[in-house]
C-alpha positions as CSV (number, residue, x, y, z in Angstrom):
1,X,30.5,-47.8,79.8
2,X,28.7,-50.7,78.1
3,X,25.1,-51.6,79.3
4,X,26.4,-55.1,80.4
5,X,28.5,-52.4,83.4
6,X,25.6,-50.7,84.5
7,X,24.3,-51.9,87.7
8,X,20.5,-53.5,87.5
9,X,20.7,-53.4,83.6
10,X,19.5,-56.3,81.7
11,X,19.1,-58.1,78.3
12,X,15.7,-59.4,76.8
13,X,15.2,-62.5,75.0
14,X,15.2,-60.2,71.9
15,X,18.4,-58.2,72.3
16,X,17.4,-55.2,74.0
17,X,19.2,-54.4,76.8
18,X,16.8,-53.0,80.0
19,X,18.4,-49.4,81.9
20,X,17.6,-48.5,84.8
21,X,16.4,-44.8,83.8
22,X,18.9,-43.0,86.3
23,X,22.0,-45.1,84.9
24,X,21.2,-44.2,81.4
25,X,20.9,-40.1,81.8
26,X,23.9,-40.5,84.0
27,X,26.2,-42.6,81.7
28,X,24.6,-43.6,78.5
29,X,22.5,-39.9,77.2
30,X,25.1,-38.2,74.8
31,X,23.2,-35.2,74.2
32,X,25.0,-32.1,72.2
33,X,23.7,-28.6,72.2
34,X,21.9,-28.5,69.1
35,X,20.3,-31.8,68.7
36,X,16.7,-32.3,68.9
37,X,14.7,-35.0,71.1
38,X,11.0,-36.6,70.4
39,X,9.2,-37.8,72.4
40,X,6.0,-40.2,71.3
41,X,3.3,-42.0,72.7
42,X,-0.2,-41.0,74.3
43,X,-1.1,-38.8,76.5
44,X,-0.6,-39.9,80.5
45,X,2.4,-42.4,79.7
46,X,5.2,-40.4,81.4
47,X,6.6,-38.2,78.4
48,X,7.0,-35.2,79.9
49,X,8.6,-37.2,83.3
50,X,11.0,-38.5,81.1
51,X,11.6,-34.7,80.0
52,X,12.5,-33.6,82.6
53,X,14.5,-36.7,84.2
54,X,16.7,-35.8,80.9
55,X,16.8,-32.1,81.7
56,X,17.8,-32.6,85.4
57,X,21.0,-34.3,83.6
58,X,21.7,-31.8,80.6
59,X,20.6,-28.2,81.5
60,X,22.4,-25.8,82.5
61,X,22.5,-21.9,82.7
62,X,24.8,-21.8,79.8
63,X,22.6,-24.3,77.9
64,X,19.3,-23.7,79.8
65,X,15.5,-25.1,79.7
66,X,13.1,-23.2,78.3
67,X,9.3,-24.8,78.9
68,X,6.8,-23.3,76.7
69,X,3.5,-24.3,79.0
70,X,-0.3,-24.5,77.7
71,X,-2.1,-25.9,80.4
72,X,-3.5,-24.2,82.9
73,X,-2.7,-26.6,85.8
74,X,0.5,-29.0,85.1
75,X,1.4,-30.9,88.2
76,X,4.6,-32.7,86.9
77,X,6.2,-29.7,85.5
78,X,5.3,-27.6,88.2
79,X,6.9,-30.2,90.7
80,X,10.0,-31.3,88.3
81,X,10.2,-27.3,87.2
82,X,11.0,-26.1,91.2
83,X,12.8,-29.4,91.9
84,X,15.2,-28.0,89.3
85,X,15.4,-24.3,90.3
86,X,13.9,-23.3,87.2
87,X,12.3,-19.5,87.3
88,X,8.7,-19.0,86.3
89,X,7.5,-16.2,84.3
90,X,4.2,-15.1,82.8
91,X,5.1,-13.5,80.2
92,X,8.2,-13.4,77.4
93,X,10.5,-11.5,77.6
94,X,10.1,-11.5,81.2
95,X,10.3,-7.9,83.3
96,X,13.3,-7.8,85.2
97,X,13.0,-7.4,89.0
98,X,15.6,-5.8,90.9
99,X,16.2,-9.0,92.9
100,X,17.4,-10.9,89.7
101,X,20.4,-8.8,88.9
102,X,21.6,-10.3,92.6
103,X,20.6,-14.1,91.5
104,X,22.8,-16.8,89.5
105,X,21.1,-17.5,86.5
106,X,18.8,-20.1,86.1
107,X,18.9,-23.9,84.6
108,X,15.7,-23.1,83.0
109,X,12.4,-21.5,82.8
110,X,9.0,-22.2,82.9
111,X,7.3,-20.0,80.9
112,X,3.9,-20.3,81.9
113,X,0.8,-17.4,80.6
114,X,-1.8,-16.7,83.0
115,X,-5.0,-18.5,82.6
116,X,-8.8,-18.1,83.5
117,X,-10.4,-17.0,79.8
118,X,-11.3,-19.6,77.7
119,X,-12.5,-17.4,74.9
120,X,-9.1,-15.6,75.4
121,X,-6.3,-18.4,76.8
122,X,-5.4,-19.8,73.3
123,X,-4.5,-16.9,71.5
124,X,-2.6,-15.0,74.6
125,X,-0.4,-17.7,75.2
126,X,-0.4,-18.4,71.4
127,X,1.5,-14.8,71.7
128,X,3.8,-15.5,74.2
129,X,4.9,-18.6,73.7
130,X,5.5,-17.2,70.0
131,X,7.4,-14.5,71.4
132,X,9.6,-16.9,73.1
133,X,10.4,-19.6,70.0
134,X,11.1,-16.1,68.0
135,X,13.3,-14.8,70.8
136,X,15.3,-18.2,70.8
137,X,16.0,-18.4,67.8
138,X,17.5,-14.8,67.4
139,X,19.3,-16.0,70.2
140,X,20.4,-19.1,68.7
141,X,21.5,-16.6,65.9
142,X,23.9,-15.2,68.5
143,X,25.1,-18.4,69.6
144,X,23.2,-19.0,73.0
145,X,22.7,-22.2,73.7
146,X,19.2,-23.4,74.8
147,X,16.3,-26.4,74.9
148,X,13.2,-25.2,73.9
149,X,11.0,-27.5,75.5
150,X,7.7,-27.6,73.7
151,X,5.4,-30.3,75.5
152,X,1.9,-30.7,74.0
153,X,3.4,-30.1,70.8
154,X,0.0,-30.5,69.4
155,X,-2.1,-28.0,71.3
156,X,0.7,-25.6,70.3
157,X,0.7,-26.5,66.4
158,X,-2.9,-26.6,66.2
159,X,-4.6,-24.4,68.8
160,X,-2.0,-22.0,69.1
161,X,-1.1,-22.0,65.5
162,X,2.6,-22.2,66.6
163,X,3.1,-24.9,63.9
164,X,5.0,-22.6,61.4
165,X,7.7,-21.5,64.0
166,X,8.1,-25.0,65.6
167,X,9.2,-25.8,62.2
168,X,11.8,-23.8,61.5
169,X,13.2,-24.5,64.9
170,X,13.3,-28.1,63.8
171,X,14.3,-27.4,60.5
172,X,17.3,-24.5,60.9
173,X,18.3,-24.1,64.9
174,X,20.6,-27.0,65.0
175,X,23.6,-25.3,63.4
176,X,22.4,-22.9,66.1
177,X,23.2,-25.1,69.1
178,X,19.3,-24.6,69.7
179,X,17.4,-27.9,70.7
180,X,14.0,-28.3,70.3
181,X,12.3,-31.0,72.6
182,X,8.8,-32.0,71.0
183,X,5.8,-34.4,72.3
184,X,3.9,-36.2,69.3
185,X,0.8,-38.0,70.8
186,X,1.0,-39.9,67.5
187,X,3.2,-40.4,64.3
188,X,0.3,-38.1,62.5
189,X,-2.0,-36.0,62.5
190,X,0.0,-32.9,64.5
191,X,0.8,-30.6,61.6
192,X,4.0,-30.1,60.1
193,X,6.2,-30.4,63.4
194,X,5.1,-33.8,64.4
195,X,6.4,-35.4,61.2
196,X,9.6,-33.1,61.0
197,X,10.2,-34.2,64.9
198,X,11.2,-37.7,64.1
199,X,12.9,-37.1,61.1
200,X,15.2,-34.1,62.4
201,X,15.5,-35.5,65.9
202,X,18.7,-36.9,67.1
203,X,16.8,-38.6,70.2
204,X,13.7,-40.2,70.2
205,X,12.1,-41.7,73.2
206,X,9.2,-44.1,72.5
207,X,6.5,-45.8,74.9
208,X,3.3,-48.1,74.2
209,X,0.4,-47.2,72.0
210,X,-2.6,-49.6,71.5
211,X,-3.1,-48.1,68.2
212,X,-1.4,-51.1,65.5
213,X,-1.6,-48.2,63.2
214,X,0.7,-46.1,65.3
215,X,3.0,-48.6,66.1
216,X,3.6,-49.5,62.6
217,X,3.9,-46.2,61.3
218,X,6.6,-46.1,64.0
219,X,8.7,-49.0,62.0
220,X,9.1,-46.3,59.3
221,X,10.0,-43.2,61.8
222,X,12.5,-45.3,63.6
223,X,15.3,-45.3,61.4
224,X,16.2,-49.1,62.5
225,X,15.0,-52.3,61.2
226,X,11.7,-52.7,59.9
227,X,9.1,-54.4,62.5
228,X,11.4,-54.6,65.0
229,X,10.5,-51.3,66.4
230,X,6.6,-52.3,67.0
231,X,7.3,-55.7,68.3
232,X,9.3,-53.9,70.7
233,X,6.9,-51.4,71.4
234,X,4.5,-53.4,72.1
235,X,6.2,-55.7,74.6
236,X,6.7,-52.2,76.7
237,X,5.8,-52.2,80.6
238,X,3.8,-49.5,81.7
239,X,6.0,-46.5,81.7
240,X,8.9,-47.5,80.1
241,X,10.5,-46.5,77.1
242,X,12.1,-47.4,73.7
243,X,15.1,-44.9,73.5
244,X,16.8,-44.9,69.8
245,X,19.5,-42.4,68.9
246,X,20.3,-41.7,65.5
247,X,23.8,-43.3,65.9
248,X,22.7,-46.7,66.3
249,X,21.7,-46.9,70.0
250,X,19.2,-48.9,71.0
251,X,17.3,-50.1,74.5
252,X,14.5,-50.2,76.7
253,X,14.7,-46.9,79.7
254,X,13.3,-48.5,82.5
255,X,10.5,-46.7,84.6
256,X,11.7,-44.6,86.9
């Protein structure tokens, strides 16, 4: 189906074609198990929204979610996480209660470390959240198919020195059929796994940032033509986003 079929689509003066953001999961997200997705953009634009709109679309329990969390409070995850069914757990592995053997397996999991030391929080969920990028990728080994869904990418490389294994996710799980969804606040500055996301992503999913540095250094990230990529960034709406997939895709997800 071609954008010109999809019910309240549109085309801007530049080319882009405008998607309402259900139409496009529905008909226009080819997502593979293995591929990677990016997201980019400050803080409070609707990243991880758009997340999880995607994963309402694309997991499964034979190619489930799995949310690394880091904040102690996360409204839109919590909400969009139970929305979807997904299972929270403190810790990883999770213990196994006798009332799971008699429940279907889950589309996902929040995996979400108790919080309440500040002297303490970083590194303890620096270790489980560890435990569960090492336990995927074993798993990946074995050919289960998964998302690992690390938002605040940056807390993770940095705070939760996480940045090593976020890496080789990016860098060897694909053959796996083991996605790695990241969240870059900007094109720099994030260790290791934010300049690796763009590159090894299949997906990326780009809103506004006021920062003309950003937006340029975008222009080289993109993969597509030169300035194009901040001019449309720039001309964003509040809360939309500048999808471009690797295969030549491009348009503007409207907000949702």
């Amino acid at each position: 189906m071609g954008p010109e079929s999809i019910p309240g689509a549109y085309q801007r003066p530049d080319g882009l074609w405008v998607i309402p953001r259900k139409a496009f999961f529905q008909t226009m997200f080819h997502f593979k198990a293995g591929q990677h997705v990016a997201f980019g953009g400050p803080t409070q634009h609707g990243k991880t929204t758009i997340c999880f709109d995607a994963l309402e679309v694309i997991a499964t329990p034979e190619t489930p979610a799995f949310v690394a969390v880091s904040k102690p409070r996360d409204p839109v995850t919590e909400r969009r996480g139970k929305a979807l069914g997904f299972r929270r757990v403190s810790e990883w592995p999770p213990t196994v209660k006798p009332a799971d053997l008699f429940r279907d397996k889950p589309r996902g999991y929040l995996v979400w470390p108790k919080f309440g030391d500040i002297d303490r929080d970083p590194e303890i969920t620096g270790e489980v959240l560890g435990r569960l990028i090492s336990d995927r990728y074993v798993a990946g080994i074995r050919r289960e198919k998964g998302i690992l869904v690390l938002d605040d990418t940056l807390v993770k490389a940095k705070v939760q020195k996480l940045d090593g294994k976020m890496v080789t996710i990016l860098a060897m799980a694909g053959a796996m059929e083991l996605s790695a969804f990241t969240f870059v606040q900007k094109p720099t500055g994030a260790g290791e796994t934010a300049l690796m996301s763009y590159g090894n992503s299949e997906h990326l999913f780009l809103t506004k940032d006021p920062d003309t540095r950003n937006s340029d250094r975008y222009n080289e990230i993109g993969g597509v033509d030169g300035k194009f990529v901040s001019q449309a960034l720039r001309s964003l709406k509040p809360f939309q986003f500048l999808y471009i997939c690797r295969n030549g895709t491009m348009c503007v997800i409207d907000k949702g």
